[in-house]
KOLROPA-153211 format. One record per residue: z, y, x of N, C-alpha, C, O, CB in turn. Coordinates in steps of 0.001 Angstrom, whole numbers, plus 500000, padded with zeros to 6 digits. Each point is the difference from the previous one (the first is absolute). Glycine has a CB too. Example, Ala and Ser with C-alpha at 12.3 -4.5 7.8 and 13.67 -1.06 7.14 Angstrom:
residues 2
507800494310513190500000501190499110500000501200500900500665499981501036500581498846497072
498034502223501542500060501190500820500730501090499230500169501108500509497686498264500675
end
This chain:
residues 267
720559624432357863499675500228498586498652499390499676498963500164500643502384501953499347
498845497066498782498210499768499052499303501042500453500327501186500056500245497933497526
497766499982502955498776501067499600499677500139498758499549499091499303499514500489502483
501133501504497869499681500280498314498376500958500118499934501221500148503348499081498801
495539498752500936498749500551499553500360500894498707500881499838499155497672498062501814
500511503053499162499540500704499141499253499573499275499150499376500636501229501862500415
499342498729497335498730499460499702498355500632500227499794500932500778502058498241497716
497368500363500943498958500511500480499737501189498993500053499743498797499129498032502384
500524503579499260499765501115498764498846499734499109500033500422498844500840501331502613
497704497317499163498959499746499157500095498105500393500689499514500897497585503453499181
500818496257498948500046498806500515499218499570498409500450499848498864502017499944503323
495918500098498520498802499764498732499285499042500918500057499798501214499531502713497223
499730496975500585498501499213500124499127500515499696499807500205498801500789498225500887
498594501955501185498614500503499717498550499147500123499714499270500949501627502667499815
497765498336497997499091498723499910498613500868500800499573501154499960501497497280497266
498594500470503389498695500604501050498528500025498990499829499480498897501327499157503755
497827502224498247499464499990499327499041498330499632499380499738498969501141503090501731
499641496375500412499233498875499727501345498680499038499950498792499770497961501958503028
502900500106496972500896498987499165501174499229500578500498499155499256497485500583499669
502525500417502260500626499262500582501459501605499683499778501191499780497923496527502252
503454501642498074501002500693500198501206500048501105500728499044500269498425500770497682
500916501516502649500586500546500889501385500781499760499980501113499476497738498793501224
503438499508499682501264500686499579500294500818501216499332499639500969501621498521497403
500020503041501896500422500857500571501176500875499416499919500471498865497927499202501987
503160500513499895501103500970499992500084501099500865499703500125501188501289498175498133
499435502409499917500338500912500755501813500565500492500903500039499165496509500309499653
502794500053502741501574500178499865500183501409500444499029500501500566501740497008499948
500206503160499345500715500803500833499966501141498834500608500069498932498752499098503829
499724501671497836499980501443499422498549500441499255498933500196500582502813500425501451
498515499481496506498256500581499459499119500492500973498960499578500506501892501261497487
500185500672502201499260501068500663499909499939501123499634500988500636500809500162498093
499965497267502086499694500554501611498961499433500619499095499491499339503064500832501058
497833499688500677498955499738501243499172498575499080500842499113499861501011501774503003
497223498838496715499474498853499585499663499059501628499140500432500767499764500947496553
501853497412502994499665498866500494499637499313499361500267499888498804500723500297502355
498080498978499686499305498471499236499888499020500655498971499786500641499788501170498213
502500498033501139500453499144500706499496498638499535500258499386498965501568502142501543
497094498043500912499481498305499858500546499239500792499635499921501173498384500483498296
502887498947500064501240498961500043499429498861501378498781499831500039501998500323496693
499968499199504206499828498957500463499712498492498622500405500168498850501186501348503513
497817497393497981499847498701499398501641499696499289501076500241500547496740498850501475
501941500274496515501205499805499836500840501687499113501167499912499620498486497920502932
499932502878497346500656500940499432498841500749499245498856499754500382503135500298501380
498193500859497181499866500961499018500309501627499456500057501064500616500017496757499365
500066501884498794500087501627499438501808499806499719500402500758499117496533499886499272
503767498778502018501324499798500038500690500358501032501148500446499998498411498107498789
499506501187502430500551500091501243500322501449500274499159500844499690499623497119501042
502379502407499830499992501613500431500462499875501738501118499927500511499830501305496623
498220498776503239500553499756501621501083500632500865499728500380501139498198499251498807
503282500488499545501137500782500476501522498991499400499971499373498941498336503446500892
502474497207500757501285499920499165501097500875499598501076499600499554498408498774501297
500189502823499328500227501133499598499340500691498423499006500630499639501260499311503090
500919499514496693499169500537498675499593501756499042499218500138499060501993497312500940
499571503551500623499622500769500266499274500948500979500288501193500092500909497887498667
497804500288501996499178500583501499498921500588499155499659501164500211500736496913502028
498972501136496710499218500853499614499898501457499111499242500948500208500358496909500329
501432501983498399500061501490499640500525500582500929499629501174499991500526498631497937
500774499905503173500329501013501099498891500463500714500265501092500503501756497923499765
496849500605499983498783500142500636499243500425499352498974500457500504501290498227500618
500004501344497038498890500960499342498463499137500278498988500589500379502575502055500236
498498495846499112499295498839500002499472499385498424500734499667499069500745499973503257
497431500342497710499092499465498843499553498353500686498781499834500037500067503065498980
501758496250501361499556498984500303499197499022498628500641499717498988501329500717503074
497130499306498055498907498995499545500143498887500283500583499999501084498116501287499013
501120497728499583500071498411500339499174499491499225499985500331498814502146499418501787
496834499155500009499251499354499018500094498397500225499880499435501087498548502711498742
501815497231498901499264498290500138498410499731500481498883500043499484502692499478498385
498944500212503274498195499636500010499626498743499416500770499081499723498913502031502424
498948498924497670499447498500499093501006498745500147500452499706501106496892500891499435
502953498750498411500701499038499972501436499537500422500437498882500271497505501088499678
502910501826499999501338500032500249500533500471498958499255500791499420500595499391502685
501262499640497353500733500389499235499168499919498411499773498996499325501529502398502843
498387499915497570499632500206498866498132500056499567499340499865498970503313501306501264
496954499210501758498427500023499653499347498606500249500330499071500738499504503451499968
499069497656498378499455499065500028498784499632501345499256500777500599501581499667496798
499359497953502761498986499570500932498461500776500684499272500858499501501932497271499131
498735501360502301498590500492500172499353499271501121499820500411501147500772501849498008
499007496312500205499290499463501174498955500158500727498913500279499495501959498757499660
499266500842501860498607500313500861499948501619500136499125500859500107499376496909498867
502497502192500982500015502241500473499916500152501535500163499128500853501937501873497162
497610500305502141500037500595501448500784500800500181500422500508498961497780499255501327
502344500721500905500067501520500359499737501371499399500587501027499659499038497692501757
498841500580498660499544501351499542499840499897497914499502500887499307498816499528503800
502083498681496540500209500014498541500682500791499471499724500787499094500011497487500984
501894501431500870501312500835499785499549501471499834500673500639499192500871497751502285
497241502402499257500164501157499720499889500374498677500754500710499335498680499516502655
499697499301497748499517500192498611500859500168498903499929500788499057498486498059501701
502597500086499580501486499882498983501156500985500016500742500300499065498903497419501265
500359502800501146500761501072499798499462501672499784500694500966499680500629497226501616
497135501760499014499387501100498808500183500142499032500255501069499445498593498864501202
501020498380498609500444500769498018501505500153500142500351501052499465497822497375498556
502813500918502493501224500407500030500421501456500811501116500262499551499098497156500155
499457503510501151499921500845499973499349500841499337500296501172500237500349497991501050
498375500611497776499553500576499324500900500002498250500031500870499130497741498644502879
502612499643498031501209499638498594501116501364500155500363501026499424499690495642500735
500161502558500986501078501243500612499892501338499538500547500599499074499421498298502905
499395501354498679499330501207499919500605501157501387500432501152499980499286498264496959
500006499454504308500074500852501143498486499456500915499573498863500202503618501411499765
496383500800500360498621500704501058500475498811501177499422498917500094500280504554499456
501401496923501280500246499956501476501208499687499673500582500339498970497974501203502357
502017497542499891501293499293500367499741500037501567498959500102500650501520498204497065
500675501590502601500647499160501258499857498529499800499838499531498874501925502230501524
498293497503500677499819498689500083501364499002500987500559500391501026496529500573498648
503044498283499911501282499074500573499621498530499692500017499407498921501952502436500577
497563497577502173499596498454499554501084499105501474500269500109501196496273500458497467
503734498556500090500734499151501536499375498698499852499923499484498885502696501544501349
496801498240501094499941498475500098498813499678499096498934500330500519503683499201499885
497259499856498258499049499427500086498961501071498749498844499915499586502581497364501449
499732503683498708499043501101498980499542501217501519499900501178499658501959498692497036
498024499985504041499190500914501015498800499643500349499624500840500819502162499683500028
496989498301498904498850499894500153499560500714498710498852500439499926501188497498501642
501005502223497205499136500809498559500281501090500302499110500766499633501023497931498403
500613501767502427500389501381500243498600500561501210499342501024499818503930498424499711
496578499800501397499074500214500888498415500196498875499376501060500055502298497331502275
497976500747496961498965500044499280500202500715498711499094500123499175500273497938501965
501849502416498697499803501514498980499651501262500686499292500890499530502488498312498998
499043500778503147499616500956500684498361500553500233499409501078499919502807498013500901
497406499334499551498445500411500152499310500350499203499104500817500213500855498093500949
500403500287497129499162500239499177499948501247498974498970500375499440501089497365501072
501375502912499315500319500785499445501133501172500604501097500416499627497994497745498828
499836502155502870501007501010500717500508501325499112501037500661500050497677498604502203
500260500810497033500145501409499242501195499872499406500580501069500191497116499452499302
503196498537499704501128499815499566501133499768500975501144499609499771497587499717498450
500724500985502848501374499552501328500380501187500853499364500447500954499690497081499536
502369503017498889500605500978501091500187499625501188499646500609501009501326500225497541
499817497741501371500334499607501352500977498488499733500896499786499182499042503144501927
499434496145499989500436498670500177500925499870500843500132500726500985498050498599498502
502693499554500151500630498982500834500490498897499852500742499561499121499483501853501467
499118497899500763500031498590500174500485499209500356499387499535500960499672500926498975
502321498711499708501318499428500621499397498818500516499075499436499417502859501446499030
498652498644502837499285498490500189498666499522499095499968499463498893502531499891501634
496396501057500389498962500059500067499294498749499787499860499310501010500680502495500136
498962497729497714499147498331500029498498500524500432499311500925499571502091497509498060
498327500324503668498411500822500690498993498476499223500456498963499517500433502728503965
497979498654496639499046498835499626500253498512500578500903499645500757497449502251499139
501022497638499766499878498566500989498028499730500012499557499122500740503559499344498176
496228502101500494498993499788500220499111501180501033500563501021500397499956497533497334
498088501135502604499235500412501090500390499608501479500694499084500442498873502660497980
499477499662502404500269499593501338501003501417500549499731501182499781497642497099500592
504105501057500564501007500809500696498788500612500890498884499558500274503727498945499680
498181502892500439500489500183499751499953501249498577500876500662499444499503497929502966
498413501302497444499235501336498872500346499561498932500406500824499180497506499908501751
502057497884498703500265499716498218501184499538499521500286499979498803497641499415501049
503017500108501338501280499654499825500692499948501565499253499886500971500087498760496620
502237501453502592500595499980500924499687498587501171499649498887499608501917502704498619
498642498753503134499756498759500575501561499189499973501036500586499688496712500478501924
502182497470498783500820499252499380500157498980501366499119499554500735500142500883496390
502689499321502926500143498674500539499243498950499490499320499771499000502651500899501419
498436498671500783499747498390499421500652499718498561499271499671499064500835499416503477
501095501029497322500492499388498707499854500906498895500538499738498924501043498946502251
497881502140498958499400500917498558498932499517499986499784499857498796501107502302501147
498131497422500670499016499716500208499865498677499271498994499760499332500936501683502645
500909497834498125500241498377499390500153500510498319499460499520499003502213498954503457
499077502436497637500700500218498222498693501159499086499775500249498816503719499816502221
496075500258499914498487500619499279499093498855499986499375500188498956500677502296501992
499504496461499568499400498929499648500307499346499068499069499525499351500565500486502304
501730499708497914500349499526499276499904500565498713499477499480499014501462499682502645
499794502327498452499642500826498300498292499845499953499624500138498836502628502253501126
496904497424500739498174500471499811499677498303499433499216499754499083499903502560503578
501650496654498086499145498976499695500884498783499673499554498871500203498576502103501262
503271499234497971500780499261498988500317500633499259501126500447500217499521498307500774
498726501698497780500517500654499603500921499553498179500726500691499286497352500704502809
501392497128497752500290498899499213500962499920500055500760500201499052497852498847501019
501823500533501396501760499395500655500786501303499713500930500085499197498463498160503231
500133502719498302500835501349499991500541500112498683501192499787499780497414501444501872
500647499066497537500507499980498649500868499044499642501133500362499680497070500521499832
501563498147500471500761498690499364501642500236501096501147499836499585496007497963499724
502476502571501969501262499882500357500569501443499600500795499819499078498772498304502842
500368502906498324500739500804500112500197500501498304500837500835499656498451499593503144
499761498876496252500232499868498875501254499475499510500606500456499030497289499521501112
502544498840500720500863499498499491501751500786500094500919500043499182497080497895501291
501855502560500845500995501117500496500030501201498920501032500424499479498436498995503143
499391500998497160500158501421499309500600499379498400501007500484499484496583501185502035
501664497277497873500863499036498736501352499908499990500659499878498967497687498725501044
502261501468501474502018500053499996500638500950499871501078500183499435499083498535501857
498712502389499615500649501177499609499647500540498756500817500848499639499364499538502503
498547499361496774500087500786498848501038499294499234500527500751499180497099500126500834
502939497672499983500822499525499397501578500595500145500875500224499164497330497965500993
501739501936501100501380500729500225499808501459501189499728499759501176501666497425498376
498733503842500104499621501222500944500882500179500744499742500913500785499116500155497937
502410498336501463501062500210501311499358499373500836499965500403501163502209499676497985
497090498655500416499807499292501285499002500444500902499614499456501034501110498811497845
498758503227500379498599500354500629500890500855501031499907499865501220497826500187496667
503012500711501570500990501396500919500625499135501245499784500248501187501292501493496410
499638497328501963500460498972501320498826499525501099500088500384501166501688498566497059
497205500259501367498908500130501066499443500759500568499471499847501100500337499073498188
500222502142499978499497501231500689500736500063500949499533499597501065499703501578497318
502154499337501604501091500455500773499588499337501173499564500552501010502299499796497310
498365497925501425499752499107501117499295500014501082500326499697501147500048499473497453
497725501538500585498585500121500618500061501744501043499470499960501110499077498303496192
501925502738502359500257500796500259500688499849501704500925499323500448498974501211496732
498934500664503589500262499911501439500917501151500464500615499964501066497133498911499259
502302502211498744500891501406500449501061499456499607500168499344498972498524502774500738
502085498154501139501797500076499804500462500780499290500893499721499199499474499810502580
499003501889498396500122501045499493499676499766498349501049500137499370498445501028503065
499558498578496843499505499688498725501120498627499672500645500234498978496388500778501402
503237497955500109501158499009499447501277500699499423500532499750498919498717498587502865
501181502682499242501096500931500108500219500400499015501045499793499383498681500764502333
499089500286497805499852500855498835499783499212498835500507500525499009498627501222502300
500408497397498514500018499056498564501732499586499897500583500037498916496469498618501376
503524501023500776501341499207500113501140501616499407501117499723499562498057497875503205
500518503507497274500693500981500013499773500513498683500868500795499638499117499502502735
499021499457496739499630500340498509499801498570499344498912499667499530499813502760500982
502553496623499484499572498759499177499745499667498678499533498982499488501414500618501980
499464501494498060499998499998498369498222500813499430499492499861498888504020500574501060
495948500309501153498801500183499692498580498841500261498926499863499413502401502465500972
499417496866500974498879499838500502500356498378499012499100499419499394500281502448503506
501887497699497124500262498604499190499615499882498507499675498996499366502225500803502143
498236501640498047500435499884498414498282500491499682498982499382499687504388501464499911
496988500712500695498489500441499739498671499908500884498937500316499466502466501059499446
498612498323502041498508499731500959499522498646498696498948499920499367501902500612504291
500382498536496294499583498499499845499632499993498673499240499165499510502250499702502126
499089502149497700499217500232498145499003500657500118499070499555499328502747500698499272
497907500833502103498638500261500334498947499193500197499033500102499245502003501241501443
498970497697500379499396498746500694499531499917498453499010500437499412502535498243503053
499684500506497087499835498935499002499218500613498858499318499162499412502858499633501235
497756502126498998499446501029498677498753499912500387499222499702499093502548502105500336
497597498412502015498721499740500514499116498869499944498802499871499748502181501418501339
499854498008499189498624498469500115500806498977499257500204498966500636498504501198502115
501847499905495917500437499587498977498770499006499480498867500465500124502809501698499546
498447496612499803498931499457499228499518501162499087500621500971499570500327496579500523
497317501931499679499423498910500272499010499933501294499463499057500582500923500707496973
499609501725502652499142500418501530500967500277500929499215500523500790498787500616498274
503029498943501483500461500734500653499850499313501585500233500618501038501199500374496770
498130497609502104499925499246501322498756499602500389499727499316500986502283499929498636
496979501376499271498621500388500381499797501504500153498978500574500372500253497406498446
501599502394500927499883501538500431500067500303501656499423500876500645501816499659496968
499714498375502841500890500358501392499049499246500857499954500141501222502808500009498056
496466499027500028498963499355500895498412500908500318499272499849500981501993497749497893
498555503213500118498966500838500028500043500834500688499148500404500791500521499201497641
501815500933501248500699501183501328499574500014501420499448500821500733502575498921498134
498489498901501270500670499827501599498538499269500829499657500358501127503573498983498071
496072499649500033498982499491500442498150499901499404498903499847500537503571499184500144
498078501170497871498382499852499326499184501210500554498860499839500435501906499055497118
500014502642502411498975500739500304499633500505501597499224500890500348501358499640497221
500388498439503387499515500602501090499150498817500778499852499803501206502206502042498849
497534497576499006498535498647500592499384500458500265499474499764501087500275498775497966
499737502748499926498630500580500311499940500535500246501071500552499749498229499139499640
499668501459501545499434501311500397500914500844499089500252499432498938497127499924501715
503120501736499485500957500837499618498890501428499211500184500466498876502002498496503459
496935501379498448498793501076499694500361500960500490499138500878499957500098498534498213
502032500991502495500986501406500292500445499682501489500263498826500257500886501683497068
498922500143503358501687499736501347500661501304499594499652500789499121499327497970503653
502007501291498023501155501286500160499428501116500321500094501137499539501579497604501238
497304500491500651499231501188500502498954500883498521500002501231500035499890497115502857
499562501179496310499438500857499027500838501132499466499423500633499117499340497460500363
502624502389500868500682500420499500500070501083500798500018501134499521500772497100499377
499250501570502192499615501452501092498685500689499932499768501209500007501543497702501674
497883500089498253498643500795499526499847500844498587499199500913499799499845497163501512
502173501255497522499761500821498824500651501694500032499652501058499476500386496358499259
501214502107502291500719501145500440498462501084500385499406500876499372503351497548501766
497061500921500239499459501013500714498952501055498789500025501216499813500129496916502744
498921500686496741499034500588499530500488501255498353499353500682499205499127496657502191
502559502437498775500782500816498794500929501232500375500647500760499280499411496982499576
499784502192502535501067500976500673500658500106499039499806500867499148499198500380502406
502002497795498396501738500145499792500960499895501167499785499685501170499808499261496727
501557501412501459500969500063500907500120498928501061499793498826499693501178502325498578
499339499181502908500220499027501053500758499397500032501176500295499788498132500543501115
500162497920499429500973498673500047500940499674498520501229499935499975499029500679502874
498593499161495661500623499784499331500600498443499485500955499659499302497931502571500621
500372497264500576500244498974500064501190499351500717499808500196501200498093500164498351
503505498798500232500770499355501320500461498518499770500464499454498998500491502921501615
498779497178500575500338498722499583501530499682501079500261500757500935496694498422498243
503739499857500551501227499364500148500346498963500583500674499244499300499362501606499272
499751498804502503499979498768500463501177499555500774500515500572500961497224499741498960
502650498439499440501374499532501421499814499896501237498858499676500326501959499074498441
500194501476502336499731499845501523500637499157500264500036499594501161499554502222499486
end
């Protein structure tokens, strides 16, 4: 049977306070559990990460989704950080009009999620971190993971081509905003779990029809392939200001619950 999405129960633009605008939806259930889900590169306030279109009111789920700068509906923000993003989802939790959330980051929205953690623990019940993006800058093993040889080659390359990088993988991300199947098919291709191929091949009408309108709703002209470049490479050139580890220390020093934080990693 069709995945039949639900629509989104809220779905506004909200204007910041320095003027730039930030869209967000909301899915599932008014009254439930508020999540606030920061999307992998390439996706938005469209995306609902399931193909199950009733999981969330069955779960009594307030899922959140936001465009970050220069996806979908919000507007650009060149030369942003990490630690900018917090700021953006203060006035948007503050629009809201919720204190505290749960947190849900996969891939390349988990370094903001990491630097909302640090910066604004007081708003954080509790994180998690799907496939984990670590720095590429400082010295292993305290400021970033230690590295083969051939990571080692491809972190030289993101630090000190970063002209080419763009221009090439610019040109890739240009095919897929033109056509978003072709993004779901490469993926499939790039993808090392058997297990995860399996499961896209077993929900084709979500992951073909709706993953790929999602995609596409995301990095849509006129930013959407400078968006995916800011994502994936502009902001991890530089010094980050945060690690993961700041996140145990915010724990500790707040005595909250143990081990709120979890992260997800493939084996």
């Amino acid at each position: 049977m069709p995945t039949l999405r639900k629509d989104p129960i809220v779905e506004e633009v909200v204007a910041l306070r320095c003027g730039r605008k930030l869209a967000y939806c909301e899915h599932g259930r008014k009254d439930g559990e508020a999540i606030v889900f920061f999307s992998g590169a390439g996706f938005g306030r469209s995306y609902v990460p399931t193909p199950f279109p009733g999981l969330l009111e069955e779960k009594a789920v307030r899922l959140i989704t936001i465009d970050r700068p220069g996806y979908g509906a919000s507007d650009p923000h060149p030369g942003r950080t990490y630690i900018d993003w917090v700021g953006d989802v203060h006035e948007l939790m503050n629009h809201i009009g919720i204190d505290r959330a749960r947190f849900l980051a996969h891939s390349a929205g988990t370094p903001h999620l990491a630097a909302f953690c640090k910066f604004a623990p007081e708003r954080v019940i509790a994180a998690s971190f799907v496939c984990p993006v670590a720095p590429i800058t400082g010295t292993p093993p305290i400021d970033r993971p230690s590295e083969n040889f051939t990571r080692g080659c491809a972190r030289f390359l993101l630090l000190n081509c970063g002209g080419f990088l763009d221009s090439l993988f610019g040109s890739v991300f240009g095919k897929w905003q033109a056509d978003p199947k072709t993004f779901v098919r490469d993926s499939m291709g790039q993808i090392v779990a058997e297990k995860d191929v399996t499961f896209m091949k077993d929900h084709p009408d979500f992951f073909q029809v709706q993953f790929a309108a999602d995609f596409g709703d995301a990095v849509k002209p006129p930013n959407g392939v400078s968006a995916m470049l800011q994502d994936m490479f502009d902001l991890n050139r530089a010094p980050w200001g945060f690690g993961y580890s700041d996140l145990c220390a915010n724990n500790a020093s707040r005595r909250v619950q143990k081990n709120p934080g979890v992260v997800w990693r493939r084996r």
